[in-house]
N, C-alpha and C positions, 0 to 999 in steps of 0.2 A: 330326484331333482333337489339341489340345493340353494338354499336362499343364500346370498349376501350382500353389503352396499359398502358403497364406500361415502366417507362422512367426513367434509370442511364446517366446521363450525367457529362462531368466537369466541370457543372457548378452547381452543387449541390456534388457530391462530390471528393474524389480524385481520379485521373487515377489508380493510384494502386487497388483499388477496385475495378471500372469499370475492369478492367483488368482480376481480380479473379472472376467477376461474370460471365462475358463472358467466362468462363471455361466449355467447353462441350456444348456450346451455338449452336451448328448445329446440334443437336438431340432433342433440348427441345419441338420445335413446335410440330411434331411427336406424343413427350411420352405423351403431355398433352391430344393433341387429342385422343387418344385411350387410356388413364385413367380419365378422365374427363368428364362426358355429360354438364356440363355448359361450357364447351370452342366449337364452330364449327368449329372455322376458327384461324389461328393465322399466321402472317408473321415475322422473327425475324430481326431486322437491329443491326448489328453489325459491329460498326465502329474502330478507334483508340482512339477516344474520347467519345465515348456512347454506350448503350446498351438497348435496347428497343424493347418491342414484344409490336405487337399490334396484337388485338383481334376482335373475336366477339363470342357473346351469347344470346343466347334464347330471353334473357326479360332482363329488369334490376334487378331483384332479382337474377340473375345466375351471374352478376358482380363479387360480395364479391367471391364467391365458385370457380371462373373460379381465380380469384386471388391469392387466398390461395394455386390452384392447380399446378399455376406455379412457385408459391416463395418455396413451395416444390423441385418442380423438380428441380429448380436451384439450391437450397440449396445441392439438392443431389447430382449434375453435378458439381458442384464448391466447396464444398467440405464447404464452410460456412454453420453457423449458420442460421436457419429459423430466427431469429429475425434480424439479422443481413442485411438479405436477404431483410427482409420486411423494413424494415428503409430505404432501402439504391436505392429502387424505389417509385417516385412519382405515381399517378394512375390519368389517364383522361378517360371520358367517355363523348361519346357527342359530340359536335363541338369543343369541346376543342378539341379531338382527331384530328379531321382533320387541324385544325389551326394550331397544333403544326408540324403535319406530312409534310403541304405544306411547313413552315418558315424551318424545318429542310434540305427538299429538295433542294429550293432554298438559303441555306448556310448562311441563318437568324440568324441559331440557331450555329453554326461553332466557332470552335477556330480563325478562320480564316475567318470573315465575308465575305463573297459573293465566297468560294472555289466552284468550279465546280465539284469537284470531288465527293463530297456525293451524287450527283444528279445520279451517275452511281450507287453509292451504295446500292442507294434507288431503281433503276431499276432491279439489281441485286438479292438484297432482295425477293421482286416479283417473278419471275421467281423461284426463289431457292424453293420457297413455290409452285411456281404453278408446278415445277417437282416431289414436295415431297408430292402432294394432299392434302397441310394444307391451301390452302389460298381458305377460301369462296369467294362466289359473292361480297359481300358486301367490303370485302378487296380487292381484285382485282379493283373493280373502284374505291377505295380510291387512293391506288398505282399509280394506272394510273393517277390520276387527278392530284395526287400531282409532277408524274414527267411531264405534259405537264405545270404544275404553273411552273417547275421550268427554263423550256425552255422557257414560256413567259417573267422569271425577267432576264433571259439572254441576249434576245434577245432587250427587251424595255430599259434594266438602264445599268449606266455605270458599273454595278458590274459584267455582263459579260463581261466586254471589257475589264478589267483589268486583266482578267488570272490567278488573286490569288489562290495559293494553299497553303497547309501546308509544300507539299516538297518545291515551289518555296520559301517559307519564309525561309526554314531548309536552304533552297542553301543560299539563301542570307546572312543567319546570318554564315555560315561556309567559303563565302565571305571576311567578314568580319573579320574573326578572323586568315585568312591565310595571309603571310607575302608575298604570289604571289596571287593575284587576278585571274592569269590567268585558267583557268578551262582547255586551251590544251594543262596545261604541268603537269596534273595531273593524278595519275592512282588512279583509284576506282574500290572498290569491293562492291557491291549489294547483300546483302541476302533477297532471296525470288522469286517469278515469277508470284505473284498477279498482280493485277489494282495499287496495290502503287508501288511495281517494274517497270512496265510498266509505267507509270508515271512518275518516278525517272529518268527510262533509256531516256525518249524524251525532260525532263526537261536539262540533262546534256548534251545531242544532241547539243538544241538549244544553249548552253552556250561554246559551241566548244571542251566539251569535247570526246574524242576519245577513251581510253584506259580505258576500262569498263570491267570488269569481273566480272562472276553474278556466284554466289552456292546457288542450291536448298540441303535440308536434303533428300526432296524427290526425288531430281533424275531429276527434269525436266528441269534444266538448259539447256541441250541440243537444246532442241525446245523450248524454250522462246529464246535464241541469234539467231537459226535460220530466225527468222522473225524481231529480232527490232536488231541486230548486237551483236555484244560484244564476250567475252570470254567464255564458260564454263569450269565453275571450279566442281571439286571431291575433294574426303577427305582427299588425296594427295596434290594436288597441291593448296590447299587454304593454307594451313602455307605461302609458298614465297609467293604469290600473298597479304596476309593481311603484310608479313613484309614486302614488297616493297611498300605497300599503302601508299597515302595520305590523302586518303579521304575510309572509309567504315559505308554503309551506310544499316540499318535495316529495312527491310521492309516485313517481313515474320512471325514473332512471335509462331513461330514454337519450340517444348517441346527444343531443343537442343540452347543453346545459348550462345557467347562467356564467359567466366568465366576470371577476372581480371589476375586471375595467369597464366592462360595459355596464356593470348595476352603478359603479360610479358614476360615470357619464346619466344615464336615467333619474339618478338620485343627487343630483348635484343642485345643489342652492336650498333643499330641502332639509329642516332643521329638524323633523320627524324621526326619529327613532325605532327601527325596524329590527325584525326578529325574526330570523332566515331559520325555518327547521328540515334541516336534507333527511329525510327518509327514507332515500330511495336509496340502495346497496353501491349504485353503479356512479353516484352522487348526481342529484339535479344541481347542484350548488360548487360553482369552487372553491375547493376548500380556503383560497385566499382572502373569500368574503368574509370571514374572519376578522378580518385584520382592517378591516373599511369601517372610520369612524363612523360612530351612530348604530355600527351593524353589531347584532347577536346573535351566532351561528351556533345551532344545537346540534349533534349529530348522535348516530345511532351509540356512538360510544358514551355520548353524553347522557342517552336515554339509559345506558346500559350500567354505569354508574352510578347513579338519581334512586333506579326501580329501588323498592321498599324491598325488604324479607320477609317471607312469607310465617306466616305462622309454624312451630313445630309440629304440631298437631293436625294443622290441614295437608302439610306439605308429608307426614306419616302418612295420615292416611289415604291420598291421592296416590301416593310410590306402594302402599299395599294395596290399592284396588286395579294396578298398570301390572303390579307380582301377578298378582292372581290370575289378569285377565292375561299376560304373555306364557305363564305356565299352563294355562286351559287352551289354547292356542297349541303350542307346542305337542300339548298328548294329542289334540286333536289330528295336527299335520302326522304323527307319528305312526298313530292309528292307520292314515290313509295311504302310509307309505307300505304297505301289505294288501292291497285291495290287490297286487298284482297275482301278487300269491296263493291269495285265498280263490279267485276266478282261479288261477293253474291248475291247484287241488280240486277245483270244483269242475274243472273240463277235464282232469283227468277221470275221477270216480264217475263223473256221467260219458263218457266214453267207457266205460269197462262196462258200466248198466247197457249202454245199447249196443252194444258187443251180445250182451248174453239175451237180452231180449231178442234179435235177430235169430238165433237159437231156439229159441224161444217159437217165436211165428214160423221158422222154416219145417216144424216139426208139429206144431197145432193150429197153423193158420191163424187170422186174426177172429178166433174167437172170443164168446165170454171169458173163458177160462185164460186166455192168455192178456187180456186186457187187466181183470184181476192178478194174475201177476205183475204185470209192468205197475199199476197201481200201487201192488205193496212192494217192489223193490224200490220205488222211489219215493214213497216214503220212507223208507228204510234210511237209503243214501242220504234222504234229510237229516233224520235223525244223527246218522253217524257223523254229519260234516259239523252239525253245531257248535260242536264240543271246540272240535277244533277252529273254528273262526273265532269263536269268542278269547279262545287262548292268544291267537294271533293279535286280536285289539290290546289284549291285556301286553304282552310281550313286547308289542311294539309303544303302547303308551311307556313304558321302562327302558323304551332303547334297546329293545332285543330282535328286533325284528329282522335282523342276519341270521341270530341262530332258528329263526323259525324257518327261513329259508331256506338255512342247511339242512335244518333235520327233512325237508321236503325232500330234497335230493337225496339225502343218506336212504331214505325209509321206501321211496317208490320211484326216487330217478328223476325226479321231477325239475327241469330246467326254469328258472320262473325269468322271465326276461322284464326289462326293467323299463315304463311306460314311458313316451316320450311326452311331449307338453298335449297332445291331444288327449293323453291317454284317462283322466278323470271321465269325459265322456263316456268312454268304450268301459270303464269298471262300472258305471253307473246303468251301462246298459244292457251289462251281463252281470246282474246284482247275485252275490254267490249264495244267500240263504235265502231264504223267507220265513225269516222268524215268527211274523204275525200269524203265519201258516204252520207253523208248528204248535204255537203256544193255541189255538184254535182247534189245533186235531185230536 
């Protein structure tokens, strides 16, 4: 099985695109999978700044085909151009895959180096895939690996400890451009009731603001203020709520979005000065708001030019603990790309054992004597297979694990067929040594 994804981020091209490719992006894993035999598995992450599925496939010849099958379906979901589609994603396979996955986790790869908040997104992602039956074995402990990398760079560098996010950057820069600093004499309205809402609403908690009023399109405003406070707003009562705002802030990216003329209309005779921040990918906000006297429109690109540099030294040592943790990764999947082989070898040599134990019993019955033999031939067969599985770990943590294969077939004929996505199961269930039982006897 081999991992790859493919990767829109802004740092290759602009949000606007990222934006449109991520159109219809919660049903693509799905369609690929059941139009596709070169994709197994696939997890999609969809952030405010990137967009990226990662895969898995057969072999490395099913890569290119599992490729093509999904700049399809995006093309068809988003309404772009196939060429368009295909340009506009990088393609990793490999340890690139997982390198890329950890550094994005732990907030490497961020508008806002070392944000904490993609590290939920990356959790989230996971989950999203494992309730929808698109994410294989093999993506499942990538997921997982990469979101314990990213609680290790939190927990060891100072880029956990500083709290950066993209909203806390959004607040500070809207901070700074308000003529009161103070955040509890301001009323804000939130659109949305995701993890960046939620985020938003604790960020301006801590900042002392109180007068918070949140509109879902969908309705769920209700029970999102039940648990984190604030107002809920309907389609009614957001008119006065956005023209008494100070501060309104986008975090939903949902098909309905304000439109310039109508906050005009809303905000009209109002000599108040407002501060519009769109964070949602898909924009809450038109981007014409802009341009409406009194208004200050932040956006992710705003955020993305603002965030601070991180220090040398945390940002070293965060990229050698993401090293570390994608290269321990790597031997590990490497290792297990031989479990097929070593069960092979291990149903061959125990098929030749009860070969000869049937010999055995047809000529002494099932006596003592022949029970003491079966005992110590299989221990024997223990013994003898050790050697060679541990070889097999070592060969395959080095990328050798063909020639281990070969030399199977060279030396005893031995066909080793290659597991399909169930197949961890079925190695894990014919485990080929037992070492504990060896190192006991």
């Amino acid at each position: 099985m081999v991992l790859f994804s493919l990767v829109a981020t802004h740092a290759d091209i602009d949000l606007e695109t990222v934006a449109q490719l991520s159109n219809g992006s919660s049903g693509i894993a799905a369609s690929v999978l059941s139009g596709s035999p070169a994709v197994s598995g696939a997890v999609v992450l969809a952030t405010c700044n990137r967009y990226e599925i990662y895969g898995e496939a057969p072999n490395t010849d099913d890569v290119e085909a599992a490729r093509a099958a999904l700049v399809a379906q995006i093309s068809e979901q988003s309404g772009l151009a196939e060429p368009l589609v295909s340009r506009s994603f990088s393609t990793r396979t490999g340890p690139e895959v997982t390198r890329h996955l950890f550094a994005v986790s732990a907030g490497l790869d961020s508008a806002v180096v070392g944000e904490r908040e993609i590290a939920g997104q990356v959790r989230r992602a996971l989950i999203t895939a494992q309730h929808e039956g698109t994410a294989s074995a093999g993506l499942v402990r990538l997921f997982q690996a990469a979101s314990k990398t990213a609680k290790d760079v939190g927990a060891q560098t100072a880029l956990g400890s500083r709290g950066l996010s993209i909203v806390s950057v959004a607040l500070d820069l809207a901070t700074d451009l308000s003529e009161n600093p103070d955040w509890s004499t301001k009323k804000v309205v939130v659109f949305g009731t995701g993890a960046y809402a939620g985020a938003t609403m604790a960020l301006l908690r801590e900042r002392g603001c109180t007068d918070i009023s949140v509109f879902s399109s969908s309705g769920r405003a209700e029970g999102f203020v039940a648990t984190r406070g604030g107002t809920a707003l309907d389609a009614e009562s957001l008119r006065p709520a956005v023209a008494a705002a100070d501060v309104m802030i986008g975090c939903s990216g949902s098909d309905t979005r304000v439109e310039a003329d109508e906050l005009a209309q809303v905000r009209a005779g109002s000599s108040q000065p407002l501060i519009a921040i769109d964070l949602a990918l898909t924009h809450d906000f038109d981007p014409a708001v802009g341009e409406l006297e009194g208004v200050e429109l932040l956006t992710l690109e705003s955020v993305r030019l603002a965030a601070p540099q991180e220090q040398a030294e945390s940002l070293a040592q965060a990229s050698g603990i993401v090293q570390g943790a994608a290269k321990a990764f790597e031997q590990e999947r490497e290792a297990r790309s031989v479990d097929s082989a070593i069960v092979a070898l291990r149903r061959h040599t125990m098929n030749v054992l009860d070969a000869e134990m049937e010999k055995v019993r047809a000529r002494h019955g099932c006596t003592a004597a022949a029970e003491e033999v079966e005992f110590a031939l299989r221990r024997m067969v223990k013994q003898l297979l050790h050697v060679p599985t541990v070889r097999a770990r070592e060969l395959a943590a080095n990328g050798q694990q063909d020639d281990y294969v070969a030399a199977l077939e060279a030396l005893y004929g031995i066909t080793v067929e290659q597991p399909g996505t169930s197949a961890p199961a079925a190695a894990q269930a014919e485990c080929p040594v037992d070492h504990q039982g060896l190192e006991s006897a």
